[in-house]
N, C-alpha and C positions, 0 to 999 in steps of 0.2 A: 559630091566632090567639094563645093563652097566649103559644106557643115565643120570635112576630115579639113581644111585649108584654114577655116577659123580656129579649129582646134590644135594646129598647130603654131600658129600664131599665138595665141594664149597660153600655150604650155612654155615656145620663146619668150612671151613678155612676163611672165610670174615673177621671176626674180628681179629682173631691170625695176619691174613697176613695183616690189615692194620695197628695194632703197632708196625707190625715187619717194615711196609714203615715208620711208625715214624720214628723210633729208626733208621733206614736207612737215613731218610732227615735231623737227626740229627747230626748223625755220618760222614755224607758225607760235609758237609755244615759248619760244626765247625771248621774244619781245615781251612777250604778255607778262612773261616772270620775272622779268627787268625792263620795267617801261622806261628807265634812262639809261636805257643800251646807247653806250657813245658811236657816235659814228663812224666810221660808213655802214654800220652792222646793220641797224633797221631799213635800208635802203637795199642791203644784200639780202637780206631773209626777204623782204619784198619779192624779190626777181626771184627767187628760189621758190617761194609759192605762187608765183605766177607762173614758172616754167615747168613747176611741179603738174599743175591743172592743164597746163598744154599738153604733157607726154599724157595726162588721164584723159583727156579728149582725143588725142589721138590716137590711141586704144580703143577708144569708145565706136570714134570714125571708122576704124579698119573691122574692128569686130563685125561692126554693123554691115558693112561694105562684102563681107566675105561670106555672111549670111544667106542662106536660101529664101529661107521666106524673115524676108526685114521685118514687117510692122510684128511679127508673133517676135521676135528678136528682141524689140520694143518694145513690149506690152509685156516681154518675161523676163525685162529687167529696169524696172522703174528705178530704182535706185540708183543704177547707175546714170541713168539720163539724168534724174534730178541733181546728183553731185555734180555733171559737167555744165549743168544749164544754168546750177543756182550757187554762185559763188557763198554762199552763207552755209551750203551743205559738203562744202570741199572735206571736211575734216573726216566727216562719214566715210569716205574713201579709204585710211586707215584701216577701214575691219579688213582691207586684204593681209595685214599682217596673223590675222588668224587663220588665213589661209595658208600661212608661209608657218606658224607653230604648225596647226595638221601635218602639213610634210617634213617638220624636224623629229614629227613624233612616230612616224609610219613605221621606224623601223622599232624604237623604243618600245611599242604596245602595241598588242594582236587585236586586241580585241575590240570591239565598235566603244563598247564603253567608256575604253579609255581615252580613245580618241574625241567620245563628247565631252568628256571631262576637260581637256585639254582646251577643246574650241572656246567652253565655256568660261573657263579662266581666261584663257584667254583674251575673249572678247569681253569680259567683265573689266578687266583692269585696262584695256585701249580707251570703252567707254567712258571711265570710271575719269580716266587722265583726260581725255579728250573735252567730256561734258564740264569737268572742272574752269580748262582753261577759256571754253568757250563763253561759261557763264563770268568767271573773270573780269575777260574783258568786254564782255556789255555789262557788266553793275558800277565798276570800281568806278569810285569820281562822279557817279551820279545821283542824282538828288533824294535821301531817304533811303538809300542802297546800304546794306548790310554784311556784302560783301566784299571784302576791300584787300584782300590778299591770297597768298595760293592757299595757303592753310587751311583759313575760312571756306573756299572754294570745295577744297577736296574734302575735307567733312561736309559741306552742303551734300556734295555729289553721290559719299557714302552712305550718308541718312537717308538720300531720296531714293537709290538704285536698290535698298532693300525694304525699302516699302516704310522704312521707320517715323522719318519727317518729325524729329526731334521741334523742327519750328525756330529754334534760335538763329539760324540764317534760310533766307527766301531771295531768291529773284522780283523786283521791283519793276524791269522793262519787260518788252514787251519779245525783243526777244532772250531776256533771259529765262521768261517764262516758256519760251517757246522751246527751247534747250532744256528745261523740267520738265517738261510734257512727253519730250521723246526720253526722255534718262528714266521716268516713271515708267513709259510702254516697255523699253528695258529688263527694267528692273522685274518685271512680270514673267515675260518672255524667259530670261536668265534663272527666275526662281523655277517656273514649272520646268524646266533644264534639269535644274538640278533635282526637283521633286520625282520624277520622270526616273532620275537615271538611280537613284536613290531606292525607289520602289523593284527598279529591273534586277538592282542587285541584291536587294534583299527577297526576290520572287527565286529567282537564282538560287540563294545560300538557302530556304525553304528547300526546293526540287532536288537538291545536293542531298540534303538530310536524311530527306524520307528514300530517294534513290539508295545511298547508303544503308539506311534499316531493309530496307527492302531486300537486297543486298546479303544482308548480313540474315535475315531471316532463310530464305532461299537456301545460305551454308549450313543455317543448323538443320533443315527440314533436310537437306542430302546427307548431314553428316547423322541423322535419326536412321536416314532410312539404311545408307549402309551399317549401321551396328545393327541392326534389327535382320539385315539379310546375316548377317555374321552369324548372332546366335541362333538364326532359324539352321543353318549350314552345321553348326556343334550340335542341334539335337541330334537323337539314334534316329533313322529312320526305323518304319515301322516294316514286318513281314510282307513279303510278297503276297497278296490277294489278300490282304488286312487293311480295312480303312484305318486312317488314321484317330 
């Protein structure tokens, strides 16, 4: 009864909780893109991601609350505890919007495939903008730092998430390093995604092919065997008490 109670609880917060990661990717990401946002605005986006991480904590709390066995609860969702515990991981929160693509796509595409394709885009371009703004703003302004605007950023973010690392922009602090460390494990995770589904489809258009000859083989061995019973039916037969 807890489990069916959490699970309805999560099915009511899905949508509230991914406009509230709007309004979060908004609010977090505005400043960064305009560090002389005039005011009140940097004082508003403030409270908007602070009150953004309150409705994610208290999600987190109820989830937790409505649970049968809590600490398994716990321990099979580290990420989320990390995002409400570690204000430098709020932005992680976000990949719920690729939860929220899967269900625009459910009715779009049948099939599993299409739907990892989806997650995968998906969650590549959240990270992609996400690890941008976050390396941003720990480089911009500080000493030896090579990243100094979004531009900069979002090429960093693309060279590093496909494994490329061109080198002409790096993270210098400590945690912008620490924000290429996880866009690198990413970028891994995303490639064997795509290797993965890539492979399925073309194992797939293989088993199509040969099913098809196979197929098509099957029609000419019936259509031999009926002309063969045809002309056997036109020969004369032979006399009664005459072998053939």
């Amino acid at each position: 009864m807890p489990e069916a109670r959490r699970e309805r609880w999560e099915n009511a917060a899905e949508w509230p909780l991914t406009v509230t990661a709007v309004l979060f990717l908004v609010a977090y990401g505005w400043p960064i893109r305009d560090p002389d946002l005039a005011a009140p605005w940097p004082a508003v986006c403030r409270v908007v991601t602070w009150a953004a991480w309150a409705a994610f904590l208290l999600d987190y709390l109820a989830r937790l609350a409505l649970s049968d066995q809590r600490w398994r609860f716990v321990w099979q969702h580290p990420v989320d505890l990390a995002v409400v515990a570690l204000p430098l991981l709020r932005p992680l929160r976000l990949l719920r919007l690729v939860a929220l693509l899967g269900m625009l796509n459910r009715r779009a595409s049948g099939s599993l495939r299409g739907r990892v394709v989806v997650y995968a885009v998906g969650a590549a371009s959240l990270v992609l903008l996400v690890a941008a703004l976050a390396v941003l703003d720990a480089e911009r302004g500080r000493p030896g730092a090579n990243i100094g605007n979004f531009g900069d950023a979002l090429w960093w973010a693309l060279t590093t998430v496909t494994t490329v690392g061109y080198g002409d922009h790096f993270p210098v602090t400590a945690t912008g390093r620490f924000v290429a460390g996880g866009l690198m494990v990413a970028g891994i995770a995303l490639l064997g995604v795509v290797t993965a589904t890539f492979a399925s489809w073309l194992i797939e258009r293989v088993a199509q092919v040969e099913e098809a000859s196979q197929a098509a083989t099957r029609r000419d061995v019936e259509t031999l065997a009926r002309e063969v019973a045809a002309l056997r039916a036109q020969l004369p037969r032979p006399p009664n008490g005459r072998q053939g």
